[in-house]
C-alpha positions in Angstrom: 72.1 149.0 155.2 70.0 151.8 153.4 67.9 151.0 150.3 68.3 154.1 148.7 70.7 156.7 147.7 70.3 160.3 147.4 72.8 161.7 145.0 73.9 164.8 145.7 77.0 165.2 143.4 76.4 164.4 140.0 79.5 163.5 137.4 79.9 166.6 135.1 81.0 165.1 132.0 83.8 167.7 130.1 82.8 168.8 127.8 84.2 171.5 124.7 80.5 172.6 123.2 78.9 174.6 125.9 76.7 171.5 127.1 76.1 170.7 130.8 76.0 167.2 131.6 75.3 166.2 135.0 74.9 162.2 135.2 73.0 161.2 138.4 73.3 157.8 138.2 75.0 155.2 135.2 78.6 154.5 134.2 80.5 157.4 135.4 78.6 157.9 139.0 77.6 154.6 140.2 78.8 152.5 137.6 75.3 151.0 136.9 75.3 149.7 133.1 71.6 149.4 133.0 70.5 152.6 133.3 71.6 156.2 133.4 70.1 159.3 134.7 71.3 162.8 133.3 70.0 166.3 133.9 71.7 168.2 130.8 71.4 171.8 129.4 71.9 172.5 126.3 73.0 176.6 125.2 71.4 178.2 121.9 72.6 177.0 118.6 74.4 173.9 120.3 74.5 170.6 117.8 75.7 167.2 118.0 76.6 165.2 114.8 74.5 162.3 113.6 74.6 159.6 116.1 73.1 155.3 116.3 73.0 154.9 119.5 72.5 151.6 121.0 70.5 152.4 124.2 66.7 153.7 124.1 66.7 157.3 124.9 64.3 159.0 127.1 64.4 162.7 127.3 61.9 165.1 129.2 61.8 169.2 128.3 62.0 170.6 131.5 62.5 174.8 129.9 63.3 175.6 126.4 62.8 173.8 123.1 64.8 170.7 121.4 65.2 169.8 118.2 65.7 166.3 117.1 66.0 164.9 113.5 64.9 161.0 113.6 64.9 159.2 109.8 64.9 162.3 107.9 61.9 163.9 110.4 62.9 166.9 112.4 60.7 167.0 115.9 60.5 169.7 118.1 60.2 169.7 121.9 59.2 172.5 124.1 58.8 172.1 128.5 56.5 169.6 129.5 56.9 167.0 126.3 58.7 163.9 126.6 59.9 161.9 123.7 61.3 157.9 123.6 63.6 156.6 120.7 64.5 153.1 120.5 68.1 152.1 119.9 69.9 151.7 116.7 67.9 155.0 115.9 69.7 157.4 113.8 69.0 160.7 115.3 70.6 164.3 115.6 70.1 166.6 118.6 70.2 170.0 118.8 68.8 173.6 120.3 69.1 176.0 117.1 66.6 178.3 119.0 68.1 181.3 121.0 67.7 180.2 124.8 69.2 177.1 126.4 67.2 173.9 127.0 66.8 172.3 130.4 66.1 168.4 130.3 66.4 165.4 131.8 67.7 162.2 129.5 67.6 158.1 131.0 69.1 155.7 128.7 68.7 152.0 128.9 71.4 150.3 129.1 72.8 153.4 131.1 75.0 156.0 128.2 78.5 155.2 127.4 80.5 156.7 124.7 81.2 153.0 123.4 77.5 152.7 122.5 76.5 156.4 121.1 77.9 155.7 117.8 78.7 159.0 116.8 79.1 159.7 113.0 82.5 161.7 112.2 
């Protein structure tokens, strides 16, 4: 029995906003709760609406910038910084800057529509 897997066909989530989702490993790949790995790219001028998620979010800049608006602060990410925020956060993401953003995101417990919280 091997103790490793090498994942070689990420889920693509659908989705209607011009992101790229590739999940490597949570829910919708491996159905692991606990954790989920994403590599995600995000096009210029792409937004999400306010969101509370209950999972910590880790997300790592691998090209571009990121913009994030945590309690009223907005942070910006370029490559090479990392940021953490703790669940029940209220945060917005989004790349208002005119190239796409490359990163990676790992939640814990692993992503799941049920626990983003998305505000309407």
């Amino acid at each position: 029995m091997k103790t490793y897997k090498i994942q070689n066909s990420p889920f693509l989530f659908p989705t209607d906003d011009g992101k790229i989702i590739k999940e490597h490993f949570g829910n919708a790949t491996d159905g692991n709760s606990q954790i989920s790995i994403a590599h995600m790219t995000a096009p210029a001028g792409w937004s999400e609406p306010f969101q509370t998620p209950a999972f910590d979010e880790y997300t790592f800049i691998i090209s571009g910038k990121k913009q994030f608006i945590i309690d009223d602060e907005i942070i910006i990410l370029e490559a090479g910084q990392s940021i953490k925020i703790e669940k029940n956060t209220r945060v917005q993401y989004s790349n208002p800057f005119t190239i796409a953003c490359e990163y990676i995101a790992i939640c814990t417990p692993a992503f799941s529509m049920d626990l983003v919280n998305r505000e309407e």
